[in-house]
Residue frames as a rotation matrix with the C-alpha (Angstrom) as fourth column:
UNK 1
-0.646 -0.426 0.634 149.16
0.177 0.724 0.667 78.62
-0.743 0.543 -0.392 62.62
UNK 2
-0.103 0.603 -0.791 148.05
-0.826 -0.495 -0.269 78.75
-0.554 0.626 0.549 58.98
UNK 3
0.268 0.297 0.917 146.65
0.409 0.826 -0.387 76.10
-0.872 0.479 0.100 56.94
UNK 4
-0.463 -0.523 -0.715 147.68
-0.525 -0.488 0.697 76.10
-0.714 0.698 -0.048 53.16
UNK 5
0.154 0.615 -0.773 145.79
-0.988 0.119 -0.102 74.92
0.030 0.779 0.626 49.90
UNK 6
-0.081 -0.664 -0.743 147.97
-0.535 0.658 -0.530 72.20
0.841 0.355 -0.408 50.11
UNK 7
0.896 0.419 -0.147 147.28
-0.019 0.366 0.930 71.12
0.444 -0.831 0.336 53.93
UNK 8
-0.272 -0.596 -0.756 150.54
0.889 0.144 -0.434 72.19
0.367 -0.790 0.491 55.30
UNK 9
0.749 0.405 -0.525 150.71
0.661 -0.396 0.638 74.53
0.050 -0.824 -0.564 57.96
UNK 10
-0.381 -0.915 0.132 152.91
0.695 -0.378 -0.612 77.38
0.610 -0.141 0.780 58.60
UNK 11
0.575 0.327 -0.750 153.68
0.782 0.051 0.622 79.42
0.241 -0.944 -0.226 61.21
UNK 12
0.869 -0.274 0.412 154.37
-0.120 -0.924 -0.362 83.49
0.481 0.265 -0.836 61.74
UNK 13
0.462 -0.743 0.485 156.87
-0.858 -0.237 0.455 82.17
-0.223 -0.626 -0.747 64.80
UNK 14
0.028 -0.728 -0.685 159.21
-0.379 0.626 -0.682 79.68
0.925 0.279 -0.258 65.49
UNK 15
0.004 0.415 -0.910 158.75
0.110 0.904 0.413 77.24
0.994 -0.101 -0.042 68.08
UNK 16
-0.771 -0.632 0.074 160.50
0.408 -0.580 -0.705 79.13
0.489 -0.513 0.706 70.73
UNK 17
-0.839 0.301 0.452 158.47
-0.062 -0.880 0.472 81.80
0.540 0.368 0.757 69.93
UNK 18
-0.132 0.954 -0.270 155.21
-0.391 0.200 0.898 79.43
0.911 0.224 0.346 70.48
UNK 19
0.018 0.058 -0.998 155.91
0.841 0.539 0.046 77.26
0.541 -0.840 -0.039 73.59
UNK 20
-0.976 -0.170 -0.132 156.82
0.215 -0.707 -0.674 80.89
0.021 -0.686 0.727 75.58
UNK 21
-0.740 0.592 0.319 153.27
-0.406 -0.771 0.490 82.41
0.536 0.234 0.811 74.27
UNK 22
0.443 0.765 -0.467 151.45
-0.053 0.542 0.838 79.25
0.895 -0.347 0.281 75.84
UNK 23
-0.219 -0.300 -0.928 153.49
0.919 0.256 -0.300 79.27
0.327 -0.919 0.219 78.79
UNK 24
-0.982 0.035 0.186 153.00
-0.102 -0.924 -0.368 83.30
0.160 -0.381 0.911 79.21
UNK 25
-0.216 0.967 0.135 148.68
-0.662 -0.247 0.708 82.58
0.718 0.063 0.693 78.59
UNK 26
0.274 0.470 -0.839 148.60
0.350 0.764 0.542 79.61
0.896 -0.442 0.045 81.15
UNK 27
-0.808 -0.279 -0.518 150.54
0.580 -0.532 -0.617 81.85
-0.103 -0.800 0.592 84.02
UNK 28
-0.950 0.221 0.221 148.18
-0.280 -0.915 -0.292 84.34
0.137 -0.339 0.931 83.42
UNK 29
0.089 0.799 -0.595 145.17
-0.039 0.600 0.799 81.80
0.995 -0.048 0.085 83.33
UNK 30
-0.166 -0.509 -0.844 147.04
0.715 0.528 -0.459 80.50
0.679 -0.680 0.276 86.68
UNK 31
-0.986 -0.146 -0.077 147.42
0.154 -0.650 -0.744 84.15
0.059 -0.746 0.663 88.24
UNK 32
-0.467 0.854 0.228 143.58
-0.460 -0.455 0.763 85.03
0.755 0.252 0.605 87.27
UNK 33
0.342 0.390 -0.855 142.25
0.578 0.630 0.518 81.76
0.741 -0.671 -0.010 89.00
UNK 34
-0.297 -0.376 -0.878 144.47
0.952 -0.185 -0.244 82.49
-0.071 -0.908 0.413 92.47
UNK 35
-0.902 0.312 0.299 143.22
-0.361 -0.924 -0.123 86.24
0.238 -0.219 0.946 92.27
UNK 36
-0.082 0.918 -0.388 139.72
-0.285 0.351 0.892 84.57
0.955 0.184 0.233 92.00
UNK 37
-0.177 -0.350 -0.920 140.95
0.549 0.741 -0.388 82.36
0.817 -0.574 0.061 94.76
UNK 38
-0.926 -0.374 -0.042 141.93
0.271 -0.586 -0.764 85.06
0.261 -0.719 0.644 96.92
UNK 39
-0.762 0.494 0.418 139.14
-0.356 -0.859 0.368 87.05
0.541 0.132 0.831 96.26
UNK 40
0.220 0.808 -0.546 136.48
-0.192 0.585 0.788 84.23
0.956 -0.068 0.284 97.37
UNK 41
-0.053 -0.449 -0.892 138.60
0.764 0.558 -0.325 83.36
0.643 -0.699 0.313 100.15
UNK 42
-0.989 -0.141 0.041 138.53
0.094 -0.826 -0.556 87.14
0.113 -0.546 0.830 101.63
UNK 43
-0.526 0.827 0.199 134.78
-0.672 -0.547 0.499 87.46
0.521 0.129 0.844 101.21
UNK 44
-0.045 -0.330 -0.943 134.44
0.157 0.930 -0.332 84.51
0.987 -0.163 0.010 102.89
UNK 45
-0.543 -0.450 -0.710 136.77
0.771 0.070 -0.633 85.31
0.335 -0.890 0.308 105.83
UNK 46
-0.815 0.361 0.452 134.61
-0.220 -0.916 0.334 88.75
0.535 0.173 0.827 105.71
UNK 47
-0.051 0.999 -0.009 131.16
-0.469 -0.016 0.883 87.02
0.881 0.050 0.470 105.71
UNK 48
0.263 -0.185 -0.947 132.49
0.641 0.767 0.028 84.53
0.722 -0.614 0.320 108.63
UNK 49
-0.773 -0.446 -0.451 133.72
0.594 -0.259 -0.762 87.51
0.223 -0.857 0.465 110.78
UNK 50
-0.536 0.724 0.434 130.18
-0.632 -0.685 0.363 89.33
0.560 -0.080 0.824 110.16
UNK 51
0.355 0.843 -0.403 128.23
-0.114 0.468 0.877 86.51
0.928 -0.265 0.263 111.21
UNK 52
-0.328 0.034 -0.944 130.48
0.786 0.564 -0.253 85.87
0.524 -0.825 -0.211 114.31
UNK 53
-0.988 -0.130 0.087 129.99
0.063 -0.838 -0.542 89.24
0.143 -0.530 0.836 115.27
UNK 54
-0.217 0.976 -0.020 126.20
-0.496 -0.092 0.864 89.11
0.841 0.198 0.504 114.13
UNK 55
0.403 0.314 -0.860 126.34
0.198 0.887 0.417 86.00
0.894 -0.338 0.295 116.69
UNK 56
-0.621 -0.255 -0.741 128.04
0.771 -0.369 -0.519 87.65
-0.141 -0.894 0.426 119.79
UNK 57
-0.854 0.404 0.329 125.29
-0.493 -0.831 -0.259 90.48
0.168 -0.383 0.908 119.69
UNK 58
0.095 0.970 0.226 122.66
-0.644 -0.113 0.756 88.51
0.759 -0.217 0.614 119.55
UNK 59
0.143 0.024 -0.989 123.65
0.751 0.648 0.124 86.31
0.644 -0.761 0.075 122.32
UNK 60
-0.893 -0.358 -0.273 124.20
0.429 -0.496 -0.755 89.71
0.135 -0.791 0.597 124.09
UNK 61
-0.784 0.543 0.301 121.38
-0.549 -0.833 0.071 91.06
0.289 -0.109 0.951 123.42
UNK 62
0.225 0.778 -0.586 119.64
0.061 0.590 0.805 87.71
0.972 -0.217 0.085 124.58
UNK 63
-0.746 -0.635 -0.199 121.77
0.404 -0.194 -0.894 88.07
0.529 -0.748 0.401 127.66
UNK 64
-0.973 0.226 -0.047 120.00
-0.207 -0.943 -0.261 91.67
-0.103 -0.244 0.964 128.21
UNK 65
-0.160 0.979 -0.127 116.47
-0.308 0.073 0.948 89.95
0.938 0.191 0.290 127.40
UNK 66
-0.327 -0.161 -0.931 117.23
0.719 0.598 -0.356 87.17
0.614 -0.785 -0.080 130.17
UNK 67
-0.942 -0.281 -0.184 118.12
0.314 -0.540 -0.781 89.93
0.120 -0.793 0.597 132.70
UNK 68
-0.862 0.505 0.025 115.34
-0.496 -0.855 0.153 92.07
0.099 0.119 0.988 131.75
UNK 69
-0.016 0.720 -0.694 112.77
-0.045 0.692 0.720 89.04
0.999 0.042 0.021 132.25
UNK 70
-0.304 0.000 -0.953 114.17
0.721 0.653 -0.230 88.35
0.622 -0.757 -0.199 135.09
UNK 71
-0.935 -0.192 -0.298 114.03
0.353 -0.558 -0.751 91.35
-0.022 -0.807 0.590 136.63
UNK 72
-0.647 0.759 -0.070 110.06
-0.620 -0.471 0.627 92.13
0.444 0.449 0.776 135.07
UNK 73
0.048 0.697 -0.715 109.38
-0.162 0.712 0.684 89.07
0.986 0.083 0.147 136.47
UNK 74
-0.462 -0.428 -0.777 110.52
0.858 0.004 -0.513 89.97
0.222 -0.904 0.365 139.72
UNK 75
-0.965 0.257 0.050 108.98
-0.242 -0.948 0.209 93.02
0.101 0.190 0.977 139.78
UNK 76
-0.247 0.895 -0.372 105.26
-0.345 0.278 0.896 91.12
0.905 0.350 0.240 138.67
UNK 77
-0.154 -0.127 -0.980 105.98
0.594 0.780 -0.195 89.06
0.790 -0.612 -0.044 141.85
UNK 78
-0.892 -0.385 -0.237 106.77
0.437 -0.597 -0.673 91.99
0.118 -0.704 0.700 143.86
UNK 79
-0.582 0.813 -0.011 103.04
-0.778 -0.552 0.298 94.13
0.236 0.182 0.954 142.71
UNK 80
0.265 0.895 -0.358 100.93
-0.312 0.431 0.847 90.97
0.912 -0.113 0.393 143.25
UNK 81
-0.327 -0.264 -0.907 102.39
0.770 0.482 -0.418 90.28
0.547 -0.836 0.046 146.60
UNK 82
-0.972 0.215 -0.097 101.58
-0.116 -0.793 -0.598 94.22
-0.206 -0.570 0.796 147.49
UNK 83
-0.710 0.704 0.029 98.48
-0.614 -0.638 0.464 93.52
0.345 0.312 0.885 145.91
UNK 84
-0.189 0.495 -0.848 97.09
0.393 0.830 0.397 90.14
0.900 -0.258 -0.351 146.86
UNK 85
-0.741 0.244 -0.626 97.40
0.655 0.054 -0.754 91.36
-0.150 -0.968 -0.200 150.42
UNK 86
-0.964 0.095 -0.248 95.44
-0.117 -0.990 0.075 94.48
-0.238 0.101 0.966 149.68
UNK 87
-0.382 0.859 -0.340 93.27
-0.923 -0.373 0.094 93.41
-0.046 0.350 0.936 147.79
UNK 88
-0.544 0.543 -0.640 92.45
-0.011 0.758 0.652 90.29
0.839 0.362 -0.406 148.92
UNK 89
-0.889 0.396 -0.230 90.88
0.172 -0.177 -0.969 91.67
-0.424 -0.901 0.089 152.01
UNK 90
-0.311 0.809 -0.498 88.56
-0.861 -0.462 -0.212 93.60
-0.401 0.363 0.841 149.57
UNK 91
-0.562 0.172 -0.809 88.14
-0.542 0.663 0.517 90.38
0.625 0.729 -0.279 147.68
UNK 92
-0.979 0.068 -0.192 87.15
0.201 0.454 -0.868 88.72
0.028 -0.888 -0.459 150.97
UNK 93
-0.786 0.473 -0.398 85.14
0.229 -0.375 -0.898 91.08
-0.574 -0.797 0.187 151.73
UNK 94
-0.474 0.317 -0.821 83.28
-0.843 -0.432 0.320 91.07
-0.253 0.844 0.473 148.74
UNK 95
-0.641 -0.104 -0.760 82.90
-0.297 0.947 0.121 87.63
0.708 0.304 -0.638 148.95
UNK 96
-0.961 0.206 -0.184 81.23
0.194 0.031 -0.980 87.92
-0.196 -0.978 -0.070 152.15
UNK 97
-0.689 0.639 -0.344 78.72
-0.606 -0.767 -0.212 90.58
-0.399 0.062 0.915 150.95
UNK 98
-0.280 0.612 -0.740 77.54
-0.819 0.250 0.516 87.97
0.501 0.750 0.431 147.99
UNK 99
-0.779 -0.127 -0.614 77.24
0.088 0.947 -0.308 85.20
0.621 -0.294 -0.727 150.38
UNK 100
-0.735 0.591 -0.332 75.27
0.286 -0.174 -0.942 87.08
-0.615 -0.788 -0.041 153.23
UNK 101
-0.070 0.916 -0.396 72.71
-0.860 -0.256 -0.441 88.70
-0.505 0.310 0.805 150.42
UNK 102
-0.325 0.207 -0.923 72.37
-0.549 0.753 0.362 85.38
0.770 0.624 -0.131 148.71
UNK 103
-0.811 0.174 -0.558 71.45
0.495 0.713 -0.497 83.91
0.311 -0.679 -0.665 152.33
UNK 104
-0.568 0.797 -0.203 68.84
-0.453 -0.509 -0.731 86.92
-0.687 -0.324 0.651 152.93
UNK 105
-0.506 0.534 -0.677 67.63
-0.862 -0.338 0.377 86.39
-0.028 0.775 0.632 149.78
UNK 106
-0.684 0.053 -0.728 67.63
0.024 0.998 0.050 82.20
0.729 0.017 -0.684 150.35
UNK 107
-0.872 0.376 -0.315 65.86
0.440 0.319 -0.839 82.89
-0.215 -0.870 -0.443 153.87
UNK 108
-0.392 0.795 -0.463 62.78
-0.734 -0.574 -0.362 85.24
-0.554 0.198 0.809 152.23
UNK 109
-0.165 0.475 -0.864 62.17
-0.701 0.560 0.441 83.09
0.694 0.679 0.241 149.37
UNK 110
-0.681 0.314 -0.661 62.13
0.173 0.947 0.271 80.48
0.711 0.070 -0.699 152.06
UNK 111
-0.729 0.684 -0.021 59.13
0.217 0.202 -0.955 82.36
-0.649 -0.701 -0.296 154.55
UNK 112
-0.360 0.643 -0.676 57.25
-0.907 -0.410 0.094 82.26
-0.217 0.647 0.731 151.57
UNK 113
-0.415 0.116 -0.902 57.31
-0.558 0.751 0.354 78.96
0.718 0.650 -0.247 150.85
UNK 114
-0.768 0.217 -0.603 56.99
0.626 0.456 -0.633 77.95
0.138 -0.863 -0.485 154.86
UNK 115
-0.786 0.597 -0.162 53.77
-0.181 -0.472 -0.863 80.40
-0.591 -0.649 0.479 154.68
UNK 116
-0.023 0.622 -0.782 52.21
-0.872 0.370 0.319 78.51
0.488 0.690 0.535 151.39
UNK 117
-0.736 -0.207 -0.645 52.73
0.087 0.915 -0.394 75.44
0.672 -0.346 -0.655 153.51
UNK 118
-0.876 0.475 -0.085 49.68
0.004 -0.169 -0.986 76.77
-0.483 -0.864 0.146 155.78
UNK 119
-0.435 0.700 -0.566 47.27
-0.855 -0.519 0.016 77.10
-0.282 0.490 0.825 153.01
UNK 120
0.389 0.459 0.799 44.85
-0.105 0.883 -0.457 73.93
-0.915 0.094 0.392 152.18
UNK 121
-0.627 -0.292 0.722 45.47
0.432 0.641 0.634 72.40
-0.648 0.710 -0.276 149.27
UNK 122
-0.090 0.806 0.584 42.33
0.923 0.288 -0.255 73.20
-0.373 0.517 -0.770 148.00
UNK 123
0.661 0.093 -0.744 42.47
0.137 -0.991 -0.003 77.29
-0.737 -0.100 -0.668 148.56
UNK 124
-0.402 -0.629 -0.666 45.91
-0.463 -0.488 0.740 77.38
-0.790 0.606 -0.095 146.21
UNK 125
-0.773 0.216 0.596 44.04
0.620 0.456 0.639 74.95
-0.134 0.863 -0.486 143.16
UNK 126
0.614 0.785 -0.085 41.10
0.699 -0.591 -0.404 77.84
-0.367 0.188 -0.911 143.57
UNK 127
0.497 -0.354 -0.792 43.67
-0.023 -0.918 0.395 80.46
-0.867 -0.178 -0.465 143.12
UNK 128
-0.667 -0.586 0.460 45.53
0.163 0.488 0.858 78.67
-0.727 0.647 -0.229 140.59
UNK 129
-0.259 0.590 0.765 41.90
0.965 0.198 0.174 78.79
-0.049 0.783 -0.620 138.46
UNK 130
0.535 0.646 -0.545 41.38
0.649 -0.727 -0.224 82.09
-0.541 -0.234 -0.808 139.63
UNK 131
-0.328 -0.872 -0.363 44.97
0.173 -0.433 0.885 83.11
-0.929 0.227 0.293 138.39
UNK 132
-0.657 -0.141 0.740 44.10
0.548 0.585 0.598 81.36
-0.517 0.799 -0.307 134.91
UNK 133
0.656 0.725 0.210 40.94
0.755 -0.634 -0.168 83.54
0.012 0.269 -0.963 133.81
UNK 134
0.623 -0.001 -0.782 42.73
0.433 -0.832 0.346 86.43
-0.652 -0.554 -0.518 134.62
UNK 135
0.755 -0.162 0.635 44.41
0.652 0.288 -0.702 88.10
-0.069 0.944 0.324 131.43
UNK 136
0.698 -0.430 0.573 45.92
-0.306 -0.902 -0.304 90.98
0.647 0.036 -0.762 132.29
UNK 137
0.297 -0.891 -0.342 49.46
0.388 0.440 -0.810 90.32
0.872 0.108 0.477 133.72
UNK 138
-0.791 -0.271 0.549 50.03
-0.237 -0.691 -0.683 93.28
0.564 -0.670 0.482 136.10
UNK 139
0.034 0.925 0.379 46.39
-0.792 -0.206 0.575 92.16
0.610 -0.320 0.725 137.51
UNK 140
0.582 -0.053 -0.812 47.20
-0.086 0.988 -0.126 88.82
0.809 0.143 0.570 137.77
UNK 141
-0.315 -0.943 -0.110 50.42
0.392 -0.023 -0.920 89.91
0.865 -0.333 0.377 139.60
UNK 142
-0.665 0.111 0.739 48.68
-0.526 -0.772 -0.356 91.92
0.531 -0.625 0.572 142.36
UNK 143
0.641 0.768 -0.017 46.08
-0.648 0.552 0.525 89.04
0.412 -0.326 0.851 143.09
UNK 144
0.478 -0.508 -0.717 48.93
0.629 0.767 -0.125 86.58
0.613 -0.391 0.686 143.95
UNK 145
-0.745 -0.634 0.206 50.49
0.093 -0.405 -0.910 89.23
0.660 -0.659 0.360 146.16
UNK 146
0.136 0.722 0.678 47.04
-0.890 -0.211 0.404 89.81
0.435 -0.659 0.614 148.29
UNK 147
0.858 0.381 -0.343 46.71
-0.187 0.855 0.483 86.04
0.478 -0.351 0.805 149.05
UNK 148
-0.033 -0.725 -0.688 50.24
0.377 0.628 -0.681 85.94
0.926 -0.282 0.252 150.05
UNK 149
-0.685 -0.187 0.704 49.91
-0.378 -0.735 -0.563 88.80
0.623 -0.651 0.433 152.12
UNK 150
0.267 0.661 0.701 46.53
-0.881 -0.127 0.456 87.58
0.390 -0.740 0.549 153.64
């Protein structure tokens, strides 16, 4: 439509002419959309058949963890049963070993103490001053071994 100086309007067609052209531009509005339509609607159905698929491997491949636990953990069970027996003899026996030298060691330390129990009172408070004067360390150390010894 054209506007004139005058404010009327005219028109190159004829009404006909005009109602078809809007009815031909809204069909093809119409088809565009529904292509649009489609198009979303396939990518979609696309993105929905990737993920189930995405979602049946990984439930298989949790499947195949499962198994594989189970069977690692069967396996763990199996080695510490061969091993516990094995080696808990040695463990025993190891246990033993630190028990008996901790009891030698408990029964020395105690005829030492059950052979200071013979000395006077007075003899270990002389030694004790005698100890005290004495500066050197290694000297010191050899004077308290004589008296035990004697």
């Amino acid at each position: 439509m054209v506007e004139t100086r005058s404010g009327k309007s005219t028109s190159p067609y004829i009404q006909e002419q005009q109602e078809k052209m809007v009815a031909l531009v809204r069909e093809s509005k119409e088809r565009k959309e529904l292509l649009k339509q489609a198009e979303l609607k396939a990518i979609a159905e696309e993105q929905a058949a990737k993920m189930k698929k995405l979602e049946e491997e990984m439930e298989e491949k949790k499947k195949v963890a499962e198994i594989e636990a189970a069977a690692e953990a069967e396996e763990e069970r199996k080695r510490r049963k061969v091993k516990g027996e094995s080696s808990g003899t040695a463990n025993q026996e190891a246990a033993m070993e630190k028990k008996i030298s901790e009891w030698i060691a408990n029964l020395s330390l105690g005829e030492d103490e059950e052979a200071e129990m013979y000395v006077p009172q007075d003899e270990r408070d002389a030694l004790a001053r005698v100890l005290a004067t004495i500066e050197d360390p290694l000297e010191r150390q050899e004077t308290e071994e004589e008296k035990k010894l004697e």
